[in-house]
N, C-alpha and C positions, 0 to 999 in steps of 0.2 A: 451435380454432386450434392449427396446429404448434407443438412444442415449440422454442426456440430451437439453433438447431446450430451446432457447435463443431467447424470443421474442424482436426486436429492435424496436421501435416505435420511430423516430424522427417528434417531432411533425411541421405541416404544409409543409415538404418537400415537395419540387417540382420536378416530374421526372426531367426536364431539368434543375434546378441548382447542380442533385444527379449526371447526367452524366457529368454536365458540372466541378463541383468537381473534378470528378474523371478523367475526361480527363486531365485539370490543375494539377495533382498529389497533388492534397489540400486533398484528401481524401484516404492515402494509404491504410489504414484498410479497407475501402470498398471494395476498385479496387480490391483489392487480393479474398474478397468473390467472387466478380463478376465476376472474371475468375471462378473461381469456383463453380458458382452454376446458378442459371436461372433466369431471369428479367423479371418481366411484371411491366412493363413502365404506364399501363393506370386502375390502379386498382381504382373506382369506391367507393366516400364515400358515407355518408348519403346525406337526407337533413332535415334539414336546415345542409350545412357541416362547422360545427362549433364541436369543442373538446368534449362537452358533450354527443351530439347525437354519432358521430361517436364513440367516446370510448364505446359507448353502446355499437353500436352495435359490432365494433369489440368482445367485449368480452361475447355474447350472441348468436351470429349467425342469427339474426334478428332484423329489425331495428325495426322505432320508435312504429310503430303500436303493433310488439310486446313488448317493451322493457319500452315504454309509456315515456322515456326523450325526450323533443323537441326544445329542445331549450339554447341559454346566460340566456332568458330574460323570463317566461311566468306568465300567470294567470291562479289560482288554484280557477276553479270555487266553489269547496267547503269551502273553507277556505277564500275564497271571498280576496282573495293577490294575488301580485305580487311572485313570486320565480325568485331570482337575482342570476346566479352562478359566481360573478365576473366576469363580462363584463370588467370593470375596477376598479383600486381603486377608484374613485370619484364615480362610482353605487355602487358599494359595502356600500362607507359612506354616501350615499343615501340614502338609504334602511336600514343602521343602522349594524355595524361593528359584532357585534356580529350575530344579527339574517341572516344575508347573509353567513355570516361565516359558520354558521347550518347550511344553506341551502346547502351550497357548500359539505361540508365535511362530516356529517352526513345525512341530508333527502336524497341526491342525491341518495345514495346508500341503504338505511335502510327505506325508506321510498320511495321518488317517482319510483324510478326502480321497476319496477316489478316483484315480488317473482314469478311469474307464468316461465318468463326468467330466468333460471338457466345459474348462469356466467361461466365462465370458470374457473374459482380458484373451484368452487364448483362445476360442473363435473369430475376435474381432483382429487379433494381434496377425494370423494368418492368413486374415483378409488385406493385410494393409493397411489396416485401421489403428490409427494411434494411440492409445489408451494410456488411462491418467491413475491413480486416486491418492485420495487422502485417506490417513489411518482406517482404515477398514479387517474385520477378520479374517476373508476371505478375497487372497489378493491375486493368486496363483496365474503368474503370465508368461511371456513368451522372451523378457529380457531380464538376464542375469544381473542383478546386485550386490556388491559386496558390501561387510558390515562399514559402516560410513563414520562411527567414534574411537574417538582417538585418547589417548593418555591414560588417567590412572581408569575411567569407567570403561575403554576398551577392554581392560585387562581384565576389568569385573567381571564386562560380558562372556569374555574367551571361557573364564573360568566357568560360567554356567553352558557350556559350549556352545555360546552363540557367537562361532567362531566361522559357519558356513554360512557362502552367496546363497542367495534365493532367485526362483524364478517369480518375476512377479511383472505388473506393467511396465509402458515404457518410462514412466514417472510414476515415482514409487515413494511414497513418504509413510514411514510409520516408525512415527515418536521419536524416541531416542535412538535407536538401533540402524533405518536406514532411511535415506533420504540421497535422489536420485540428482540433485544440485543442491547449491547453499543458497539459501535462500534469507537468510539474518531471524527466519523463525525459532523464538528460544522453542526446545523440544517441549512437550508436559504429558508422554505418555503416560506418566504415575499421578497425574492430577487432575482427578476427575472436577469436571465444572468452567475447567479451560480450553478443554480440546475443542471445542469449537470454534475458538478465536487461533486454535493451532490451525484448523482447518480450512479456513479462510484466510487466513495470512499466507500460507503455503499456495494456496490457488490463485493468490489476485495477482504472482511472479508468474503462474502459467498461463491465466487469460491474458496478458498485456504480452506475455510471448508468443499466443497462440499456437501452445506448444503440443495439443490434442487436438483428437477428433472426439472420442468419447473420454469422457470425466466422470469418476464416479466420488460426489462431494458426499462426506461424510460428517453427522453433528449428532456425536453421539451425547453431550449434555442433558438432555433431557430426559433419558432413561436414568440417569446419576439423579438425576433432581427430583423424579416422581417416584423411585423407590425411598427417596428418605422422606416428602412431604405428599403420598399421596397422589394419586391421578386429577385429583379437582386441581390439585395447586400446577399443572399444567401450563396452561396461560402464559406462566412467566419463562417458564424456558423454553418454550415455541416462540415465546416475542424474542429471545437472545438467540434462536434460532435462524429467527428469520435477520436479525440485521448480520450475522453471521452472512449471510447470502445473500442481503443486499450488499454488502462490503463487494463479493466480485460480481454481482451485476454494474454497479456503481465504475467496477476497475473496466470493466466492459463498455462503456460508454451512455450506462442508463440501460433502463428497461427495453425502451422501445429499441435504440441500436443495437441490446445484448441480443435479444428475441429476433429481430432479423439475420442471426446468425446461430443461432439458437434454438434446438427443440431443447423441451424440458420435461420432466419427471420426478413428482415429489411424491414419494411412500414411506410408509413406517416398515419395520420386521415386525411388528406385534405390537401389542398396546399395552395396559396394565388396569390393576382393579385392585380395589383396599385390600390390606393385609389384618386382621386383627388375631391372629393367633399361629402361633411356630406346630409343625410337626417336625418332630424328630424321630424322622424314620427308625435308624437306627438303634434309638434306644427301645425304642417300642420293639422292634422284632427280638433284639436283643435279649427281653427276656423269652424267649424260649429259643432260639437259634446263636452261634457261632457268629458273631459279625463280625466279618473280614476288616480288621484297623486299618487306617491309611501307615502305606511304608514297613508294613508286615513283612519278617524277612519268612515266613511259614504260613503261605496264603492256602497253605493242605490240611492245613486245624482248622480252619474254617469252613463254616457250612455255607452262608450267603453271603454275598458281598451288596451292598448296598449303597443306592447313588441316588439323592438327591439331585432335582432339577430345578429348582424354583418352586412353581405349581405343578409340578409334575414329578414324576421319580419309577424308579425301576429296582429290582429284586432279581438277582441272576443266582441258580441254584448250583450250587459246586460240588455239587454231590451228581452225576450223570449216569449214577447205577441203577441198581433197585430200587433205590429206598426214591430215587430222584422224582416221581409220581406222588406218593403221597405227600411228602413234603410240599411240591409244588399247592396240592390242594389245600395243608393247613395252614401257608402261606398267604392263600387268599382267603379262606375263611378270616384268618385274622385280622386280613386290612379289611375284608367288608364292616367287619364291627366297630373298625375307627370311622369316627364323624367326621375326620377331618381328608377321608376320601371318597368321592364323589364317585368315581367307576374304575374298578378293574379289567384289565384286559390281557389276554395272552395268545396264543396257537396251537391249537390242537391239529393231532394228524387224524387218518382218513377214520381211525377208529376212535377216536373221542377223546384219546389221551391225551395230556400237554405234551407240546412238543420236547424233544430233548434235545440241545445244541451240545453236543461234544467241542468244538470250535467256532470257529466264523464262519459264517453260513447257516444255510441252512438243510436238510435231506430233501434228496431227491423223492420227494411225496407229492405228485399231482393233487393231492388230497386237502394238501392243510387249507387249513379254516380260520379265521381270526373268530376271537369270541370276547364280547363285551359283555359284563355284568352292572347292572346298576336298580338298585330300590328293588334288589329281589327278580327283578328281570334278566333271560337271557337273550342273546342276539346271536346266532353262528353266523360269517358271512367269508365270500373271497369272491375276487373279479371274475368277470366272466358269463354269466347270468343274463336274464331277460331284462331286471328291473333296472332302470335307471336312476339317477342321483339326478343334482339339479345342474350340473357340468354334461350329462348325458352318457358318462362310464356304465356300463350294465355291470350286474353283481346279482351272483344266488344268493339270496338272504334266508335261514330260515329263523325259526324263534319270534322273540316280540321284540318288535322296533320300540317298547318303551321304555329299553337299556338305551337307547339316541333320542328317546323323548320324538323320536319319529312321528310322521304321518305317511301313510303308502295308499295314495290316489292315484286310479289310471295308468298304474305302472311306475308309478312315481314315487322315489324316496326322499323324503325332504325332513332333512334336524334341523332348524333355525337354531333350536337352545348349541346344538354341534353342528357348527358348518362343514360343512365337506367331510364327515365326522367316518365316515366308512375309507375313504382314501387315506386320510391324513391318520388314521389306526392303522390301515394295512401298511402302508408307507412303514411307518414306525416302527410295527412289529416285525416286519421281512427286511429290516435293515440289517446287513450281516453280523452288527455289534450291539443287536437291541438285548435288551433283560429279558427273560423268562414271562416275568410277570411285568406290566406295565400298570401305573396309577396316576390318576388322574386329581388335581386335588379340587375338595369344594368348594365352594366362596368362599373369602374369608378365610384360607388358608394358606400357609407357605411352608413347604420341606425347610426344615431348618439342615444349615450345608455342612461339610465337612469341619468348620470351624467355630460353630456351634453359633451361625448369624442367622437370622429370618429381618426380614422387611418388616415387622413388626408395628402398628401406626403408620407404615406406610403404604407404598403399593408395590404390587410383581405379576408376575406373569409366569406362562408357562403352561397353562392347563388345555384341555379341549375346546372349553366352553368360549358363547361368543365374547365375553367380555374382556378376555384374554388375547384371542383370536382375530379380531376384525382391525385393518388399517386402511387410512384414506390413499389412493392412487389417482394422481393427477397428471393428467399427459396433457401438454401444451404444445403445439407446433408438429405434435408423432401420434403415433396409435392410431385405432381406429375412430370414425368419425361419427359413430353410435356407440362409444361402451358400454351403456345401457342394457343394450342388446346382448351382450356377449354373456351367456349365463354362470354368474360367479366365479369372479374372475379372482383368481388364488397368488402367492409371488412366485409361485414359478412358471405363470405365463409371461414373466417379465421380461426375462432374458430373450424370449421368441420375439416382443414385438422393437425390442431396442435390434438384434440383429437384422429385422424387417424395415429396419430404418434405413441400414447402412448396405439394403442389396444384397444380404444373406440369408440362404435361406434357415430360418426356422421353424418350429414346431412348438403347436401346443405344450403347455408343460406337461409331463408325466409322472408316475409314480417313485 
């Protein structure tokens, strides 16, 4: 029988404050994995690489194209809104405490994910495989939970109608709302800088129960901690990370007896990179377009609606008539001339136009094309092609790869400044609920959110580029026994090699 697995997700880690940790001895429960088991340094998120997308994809093995989340921030062209997943508390009470709160906790998972993406709690759940986690976004499993609080905050909850069972693993903790035994952990879903001590108190009742087979431990504190001081100030919340995790190695019998019974897995969803100055989409398109307000009861006065992501962000055109083409174009003339966007992107069909999305989805056009613009350069590209990436996907490219900062040797397309930058576009743009236009932001930059916040002096994420983009993945006691070898390895190969563990078959991750 497989050994039990222990998935570690520290959310926004960055390989060089993970090694820089662990060289300072700030991080001894790791160091001792990382003698012990094998590092890849530059594993590959979503994009837009923001918490929601990437937790998809992590836990589906395909990003947004398959998995259809894309975003902090977007607009749900049929339901003609905005869907806010807490960007921050002031978007959150933007957008109205309760109905964001739904959006966060319940649609994310029961509704916009898509049931066609089977998650990993629910491939593992149908195997027989026991499955765990702690507070995590994307939880979606195979055993029913009812809401688990009682008295006057029951009533709160009902009132924002967090009134319905979810399906989720067979132990299920998240925060306030539910929890799948009592376990004397006080709740702190509203207090960021504690959930990690939430998340290891809730787990050292399930190791000493041995009440899983897979676990997926979650410590999200450090993404709370390097957007207000910064990715250099790292260090310290990777050290509160880690004894976080030695707390249920420690409940486990020590290292050495945890690991004979234990495979292990530590990744980040994404990392982070300085912030020194706010865009505010919005206002900027605002003056010459209609922007769609949050909670608009007349979202048909409006011309675009507008969704900040972090480092990223999107422009969806509400107009899908005539006029829907030229707009589209001075749309993007307008963000190329802001500095604080690094490359546009969107899809064109077989004739050159931008695509038009009347709903979700997208037209049946064998044709369409993704097309990236950056410094003046173009790029057309879509799968299928001769050329290769550095994963080994073929794709017709034409135009100049120096919209990806590319190099094309031998048949070979390789963006180190964008990693996997042709997939994790295409991905994005063919996801049935992507924008029109998609942007990418420059160094140094952050969409300022529905609530009028940016990271400001600190750090964020979100965009293409690698500094955003790259987390450490360490397999201990699982995986393969070269991951060196395995050419850039992304988080949606994750999910294939954790059900490779347990004697299920998987597959490479997909688009």
């Amino acid at each position: 029988m497989a050994k039990k697995l222990v998935l570690v997700v520290v959310d926004a880690m960055h390989p060089a404050m993970f090694l820089r940790a662990v060289a300072e001895d700030r991080a001894p429960t790791f160091a001792a994995l990382l003698e012990r088991g094998r590092l890849v340094e530059d594993c590959v998120s979503s994009f837009p690489s923001v918490t929601p997308v990437a937790s998809s994809e992590m836990m589906t093995g395909v990003g947004p194209a398959g998995h259809w989340v894309i975003g902090m921030n977007w607009f749900h062209r049929v339901e003609r809104r905005y869907i806010e997943y807490g960007s921050s508390f002031e978007a959150t009470r933007t957008f109205g405490l309760f109905r964001a709160m739904y959006d966060l906790v319940y649609n994310m998972n029961l509704d916009h994910l898509s049931w066609e993406a089977e998650t990993l709690f629910e491939r593992l759940g149908d195997a027989g495989v026991r499955t765990a986690t702690t507070p995590f976004l994307i939880y979606r499993g195979r055993r029913r939970h009812k809401l688990s609080l009682e008295g006057l905050v029951r009533m709160a909850a009902a009132a924002a109608n967090f009134r319905h069972a979810v399906w989720a693993p067979d132990e299920f903790f998240y925060g306030d709302l539910y929890a799948s035994r009592s376990t004397g952990c006080g709740p702190n879903f509203t207090r960021p800088g504690t959930r990690d001590e939430y998340s290891a108190c809730v787990t050292e009742e399930l190791v000493h129960d041995g009440a899983y087979d897979f676990l997926l431990f979650s410590l999200p504190d450090n993404d709370f901690h390097s957007h207000r001081f910064g990715p250099d100030a790292q260090v310290d919340s990777i050290a509160k990370a880690d004894l976080s995790f030695a707390r249920i190695v420690d409940g486990g019998g020590g290292l050495d007896t945890f690991l004979e019974r234990h495979a292990v897995v530590v990744t980040s969803d994404h990392a982070q990179t300085p912030v020194e100055h706010g865009l505010d989409l919005a206002e900027e398109l605002g003056e010459d377009w209609r922007v769609l307000q949050p909670n608009s009861d007349r979202p048909e006065d409006a011309e675009i609606a507008v969704s900040p992501t972090s480092r990223a962000g999107a422009v969806y055109l509400l107009d899908t008539g005539a006029r829907h083409a030229p707009t589209h174009e001075r749309v993007r003339l307008r963000l190329r001339e802001m500095d604080a966007v690094d490359l546009v992107a969107w899809l064109a069909g077989s004739d050159g136009a931008p695509l038009t999305r009347p709903g979700v989805g997208l037209p049946a056009d064998g044709e369409v094309r993704a097309v990236v613009e950056r410094n003046g350069f173009e790029l057309r590209f879509r799968p299928g092609g001769q050329l290769r990436d550095v994963r080994g996907a073929g794709w017709m490219v034409e135009g100049e790869p120096e919209a990806l900062a590319a190099d094309i040797t031998r048949g070979r397309f390789e963006a180190d400044q964008y990693p996997d930058g042709l997939s994790r576009l295409w991905s994005a743009l063919t996801s049935p609920h992507a924008g029109d236009v998609l942007i990418s932001a420059a160094d140094g930059y952050e969409g300022v959110d529905w609530g009028g916040v940016s990271h400001t002096g600190g750090g964020s994420h979100g965009s293409l580029g690698r500094g955003d983009s790259l987390g450490p993945l360490l397999f201990v006691g699982c995986g393969p026994k070269k991951p060196a070898e395995h050419p850039q390895w992304a988080l949606r190969d994750l999910a294939p090699v954790i059900l490779e563990h347990f004697g299920i078959r998987g597959r490479r991750g997909g688009l």
